[in-house]
C-alpha positions in Angstrom: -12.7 -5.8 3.7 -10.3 -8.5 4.2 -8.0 -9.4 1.7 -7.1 -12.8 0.3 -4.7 -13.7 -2.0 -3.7 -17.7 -2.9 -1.3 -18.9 -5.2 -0.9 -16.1 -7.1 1.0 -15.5 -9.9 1.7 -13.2 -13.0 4.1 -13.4 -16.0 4.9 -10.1 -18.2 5.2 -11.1 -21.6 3.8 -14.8 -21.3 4.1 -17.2 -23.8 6.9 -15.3 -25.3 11.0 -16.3 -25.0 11.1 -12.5 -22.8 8.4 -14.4 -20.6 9.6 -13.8 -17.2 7.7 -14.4 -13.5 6.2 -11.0 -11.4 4.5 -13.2 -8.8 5.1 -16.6 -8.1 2.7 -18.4 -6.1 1.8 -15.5 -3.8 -0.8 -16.4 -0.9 -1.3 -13.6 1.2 -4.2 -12.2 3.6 -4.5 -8.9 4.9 -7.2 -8.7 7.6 -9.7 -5.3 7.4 -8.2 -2.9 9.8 -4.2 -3.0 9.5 -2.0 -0.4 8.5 -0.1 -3.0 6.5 3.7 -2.4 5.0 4.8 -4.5 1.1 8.4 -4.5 1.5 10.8 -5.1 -1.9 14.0 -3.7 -3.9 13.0 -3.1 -7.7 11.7 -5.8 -9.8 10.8 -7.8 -6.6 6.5 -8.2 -7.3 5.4 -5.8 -5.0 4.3 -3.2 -7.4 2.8 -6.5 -9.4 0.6 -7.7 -6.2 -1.0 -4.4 -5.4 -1.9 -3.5 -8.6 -3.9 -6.6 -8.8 -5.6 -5.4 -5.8 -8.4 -3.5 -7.8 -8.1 -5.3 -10.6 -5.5 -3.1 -13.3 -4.5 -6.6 -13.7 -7.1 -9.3 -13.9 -6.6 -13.0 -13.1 -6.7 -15.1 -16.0 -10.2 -16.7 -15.1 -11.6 -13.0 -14.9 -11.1 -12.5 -18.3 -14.6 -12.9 -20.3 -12.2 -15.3 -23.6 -11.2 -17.5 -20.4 -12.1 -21.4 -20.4 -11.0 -23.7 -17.6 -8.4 -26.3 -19.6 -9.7 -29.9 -19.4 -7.4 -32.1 -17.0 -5.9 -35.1 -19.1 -7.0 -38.2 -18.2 -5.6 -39.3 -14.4 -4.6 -36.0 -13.9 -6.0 -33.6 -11.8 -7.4 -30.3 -12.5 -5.9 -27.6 -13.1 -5.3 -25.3 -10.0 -6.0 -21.2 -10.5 -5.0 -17.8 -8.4 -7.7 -16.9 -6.0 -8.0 -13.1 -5.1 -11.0 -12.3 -3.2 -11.2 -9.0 -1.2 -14.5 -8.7 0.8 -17.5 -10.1 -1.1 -15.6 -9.1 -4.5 -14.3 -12.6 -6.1 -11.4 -10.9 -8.6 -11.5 -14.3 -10.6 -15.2 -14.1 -11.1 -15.6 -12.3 -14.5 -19.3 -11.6 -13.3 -17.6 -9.4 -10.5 -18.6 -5.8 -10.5 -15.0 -4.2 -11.1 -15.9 -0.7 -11.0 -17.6 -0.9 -8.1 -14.6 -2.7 -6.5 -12.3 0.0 -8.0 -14.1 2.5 -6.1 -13.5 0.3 -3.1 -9.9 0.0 -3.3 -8.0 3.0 -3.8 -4.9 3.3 -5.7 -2.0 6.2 -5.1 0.7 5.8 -7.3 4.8 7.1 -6.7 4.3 10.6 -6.9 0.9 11.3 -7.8 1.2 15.1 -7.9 2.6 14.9 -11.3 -1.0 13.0 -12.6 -3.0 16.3 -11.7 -4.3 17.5 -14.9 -7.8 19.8 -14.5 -8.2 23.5 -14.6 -9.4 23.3 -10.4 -8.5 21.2 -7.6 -12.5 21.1 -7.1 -12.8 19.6 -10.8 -9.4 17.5 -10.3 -10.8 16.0 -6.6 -14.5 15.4 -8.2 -13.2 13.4 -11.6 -13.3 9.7 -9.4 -16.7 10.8 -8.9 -17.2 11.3 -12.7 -16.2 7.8 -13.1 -17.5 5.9 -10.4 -20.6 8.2 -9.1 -22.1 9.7 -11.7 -25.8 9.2 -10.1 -25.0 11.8 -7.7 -26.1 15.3 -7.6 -23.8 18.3 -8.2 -24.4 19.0 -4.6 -24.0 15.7 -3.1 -20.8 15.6 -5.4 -19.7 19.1 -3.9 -20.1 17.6 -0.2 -17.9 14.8 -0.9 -15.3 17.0 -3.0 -15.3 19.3 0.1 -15.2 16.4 2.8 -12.2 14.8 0.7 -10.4 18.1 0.5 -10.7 18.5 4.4 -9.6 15.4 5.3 -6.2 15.7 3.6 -5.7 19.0 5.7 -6.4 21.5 2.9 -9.0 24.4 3.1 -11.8 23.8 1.0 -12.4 26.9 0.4 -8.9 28.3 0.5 -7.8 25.8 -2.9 -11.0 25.1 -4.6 -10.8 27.4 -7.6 -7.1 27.2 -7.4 -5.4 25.3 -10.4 -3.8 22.6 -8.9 -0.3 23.6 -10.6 0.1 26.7 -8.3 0.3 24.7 -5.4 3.6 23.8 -3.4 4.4 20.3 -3.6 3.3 18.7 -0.6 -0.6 20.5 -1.3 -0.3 18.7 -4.4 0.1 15.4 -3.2 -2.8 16.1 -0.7 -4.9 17.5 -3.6 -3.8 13.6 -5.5 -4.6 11.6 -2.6 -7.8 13.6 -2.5 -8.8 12.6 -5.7 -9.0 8.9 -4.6 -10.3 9.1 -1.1 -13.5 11.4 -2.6 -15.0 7.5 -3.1 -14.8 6.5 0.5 -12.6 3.6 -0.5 -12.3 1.1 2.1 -9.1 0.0 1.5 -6.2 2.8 0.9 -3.5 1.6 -1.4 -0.1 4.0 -1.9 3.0 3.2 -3.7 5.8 5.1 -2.2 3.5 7.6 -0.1 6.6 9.7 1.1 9.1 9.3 -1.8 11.2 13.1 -2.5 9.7 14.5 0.9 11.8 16.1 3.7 12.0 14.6 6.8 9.2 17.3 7.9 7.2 16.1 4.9 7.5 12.6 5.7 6.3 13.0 9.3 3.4 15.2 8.1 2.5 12.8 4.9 2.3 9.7 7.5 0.3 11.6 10.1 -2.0 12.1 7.4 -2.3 8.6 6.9 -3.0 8.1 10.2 -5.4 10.0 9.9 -7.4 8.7 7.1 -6.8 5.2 8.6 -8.5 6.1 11.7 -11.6 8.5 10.2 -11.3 7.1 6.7 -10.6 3.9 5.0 -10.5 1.3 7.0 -7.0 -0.4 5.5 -4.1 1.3 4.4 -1.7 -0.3 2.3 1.9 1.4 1.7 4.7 0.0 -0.8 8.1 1.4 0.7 11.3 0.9 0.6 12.1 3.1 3.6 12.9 0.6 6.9 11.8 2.7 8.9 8.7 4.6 7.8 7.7 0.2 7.9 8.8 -0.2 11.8 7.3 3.0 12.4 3.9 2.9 11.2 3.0 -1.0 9.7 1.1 -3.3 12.0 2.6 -6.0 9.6 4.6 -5.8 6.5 5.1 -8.7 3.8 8.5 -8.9 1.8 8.9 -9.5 -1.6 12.2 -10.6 -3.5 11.6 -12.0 -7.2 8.0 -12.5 -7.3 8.4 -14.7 -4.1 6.7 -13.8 -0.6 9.5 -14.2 1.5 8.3 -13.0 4.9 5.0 -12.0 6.6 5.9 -10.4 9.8 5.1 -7.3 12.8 8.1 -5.1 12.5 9.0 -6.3 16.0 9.6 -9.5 14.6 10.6 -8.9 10.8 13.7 -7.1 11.9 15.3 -9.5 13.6 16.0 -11.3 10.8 18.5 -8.9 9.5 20.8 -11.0 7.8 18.3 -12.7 5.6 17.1 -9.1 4.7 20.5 -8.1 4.1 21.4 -11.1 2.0 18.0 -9.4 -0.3 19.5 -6.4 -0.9 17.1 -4.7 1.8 18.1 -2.8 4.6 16.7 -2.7 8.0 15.6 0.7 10.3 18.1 2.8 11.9 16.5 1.3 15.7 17.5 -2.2 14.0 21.4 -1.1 13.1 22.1 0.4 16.5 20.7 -2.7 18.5 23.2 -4.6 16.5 25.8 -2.0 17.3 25.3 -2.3 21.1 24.9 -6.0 20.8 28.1 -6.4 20.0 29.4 -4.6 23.0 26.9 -7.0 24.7 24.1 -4.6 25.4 21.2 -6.6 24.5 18.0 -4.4 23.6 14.8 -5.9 23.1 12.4 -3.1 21.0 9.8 -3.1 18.6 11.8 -1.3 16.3 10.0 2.2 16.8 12.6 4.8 17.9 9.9 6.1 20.9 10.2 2.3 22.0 14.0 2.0 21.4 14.8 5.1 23.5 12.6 4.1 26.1 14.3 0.5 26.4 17.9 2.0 26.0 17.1 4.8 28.8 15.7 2.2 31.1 19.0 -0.1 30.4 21.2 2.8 31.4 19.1 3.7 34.3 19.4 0.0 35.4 23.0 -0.4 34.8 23.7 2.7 37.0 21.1 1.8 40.1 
């Protein structure tokens, strides 16, 4: 499902003197297929954007009270968001939300801590509760057990366990479980990696590799790691106070490191050494991923030296 946002916006606390803008203006498109990176320090939107995605907030002419305000005379109507995702219009209050909620998958910053049933089997199956309940208990147990395998758990290894005597990482696996058992076709997560190890972080993004190539077709991730985006985004948008700002392949985004810098982001470590060596006039051209920026540094050498 492609993805397609224009002129977005969003104000928390509207109409009030604490009003104060989320998303200004946002137009955005993200085609079916990417492994696509939101980019922002806190307060920037990006948190706002996605979670209009599958609609925990609605556009204003979703909302069944709305009316479309009368343009005064010689002036011409009034202009609203558009969010349509696929064939599901987001500002259509006929839209069928919870079938578009089991489309679109959200994972929020450390999901582990939202486990709450007695089994991972009854924690895993609860989307289903919500979104399948025509199912049978068996079709239900073949998707539980399909979900459970795909995040690299044992089915039947974990599925009587209580979800709280897991390790950490199992827990997040057992989480992300819990919103893949839909088959969403889109695969949002907000901070996928956030408190892991370095061995964590590798295995949580291999895992999403993995569900983007067997899975869900798009996966979204909200990060504010540099280089878990050059490493793994085919794209990645960047969002400073409720603005889109950029729209860019790593290769390209990081280039721009001083308008980055001057919005309190950072850039990957691949990005700070090119700088480094272009200083000493060592100009490396990379895509940013450290396999790439060895490869290019190595052939430099070996070039310098032939």
């Amino acid at each position: 499902m492609r993805i397609q946002a224009e002129r977005l916006s969003y104000s928390y606390q509207a109409g009030s003197s604490f009003s104060a803008y989320a998303l200004k203006d946002v137009t955005l498109t993200i085609e079916e297929g990417e492994f696509f990176g939101i980019i922002g320090h806190t307060g920037s939107g990006k948190s706002t954007f996605v979670q209009h995605l599958n609609a925990l907030i609605k556009l204003p002419t979703a909302d069944k009270k709305f009316k479309p305000k009368k343009p005064k005379k010689g002036q011409p109507a009034p202009v609203y968001p558009s969010l349509v995702i696929g064939k599901y219009d987001l500002g259509d209050k006929k839209t069928n939300f919870k079938e578009l909620r089991s489309k679109v998958g959200i994972v929020f910053q450390y999901p582990e801590y939202q486990l709450f049933a007695e089994s991972v089997y009854d924690d895993v199956a609860f989307g289903l509760k919500n979104f399948r309940s025509e199912l049978s208990e068996e079709e239900k147990t073949v998707l539980v057990r399909d979900a459970i395998s795909a995040v690299g758990l044992d089915y039947e290894s974990v599925k009587d366990a209580s979800p709280f005597d897991l390790s950490g990482g199992q827990k997040r696996r057992v989480a992300i479980a819990g919103v893949i058992v839909t088959r969403p076709e889109i695969l949002i997560l907000d901070e996928p990696a956030a408190g892991l190890d370095p061995l964590g972080k590798k295995e949580i993004m291999e895992l999403l590799h993995s569900l983007h190539r067997d899975w869900c077709k798009t996966v979204i991730i909200v990060s504010h790691d540099m280089d878990e985006i050059s490493e793994n985004c085919t794209r990645a948008a960047v969002f400073s106070h409720g603005e889109l700002k950029f729209v860019l392949p790593p290769s390209e985004l990081f280039l721009h490191d001083e308008e980055l810098k001057a919005l309190d982001l950072d850039i990957p470590v691949t990005a700070k050494v090119r700088l480094a060596l272009k200083a000493k006039g060592i100009d490396v051209q990379t895509d940013f991923t450290e396999e790439d920026f060895a490869e290019k540094v190595l052939a430099y050498y070996k070039g310098v030296r032939a």
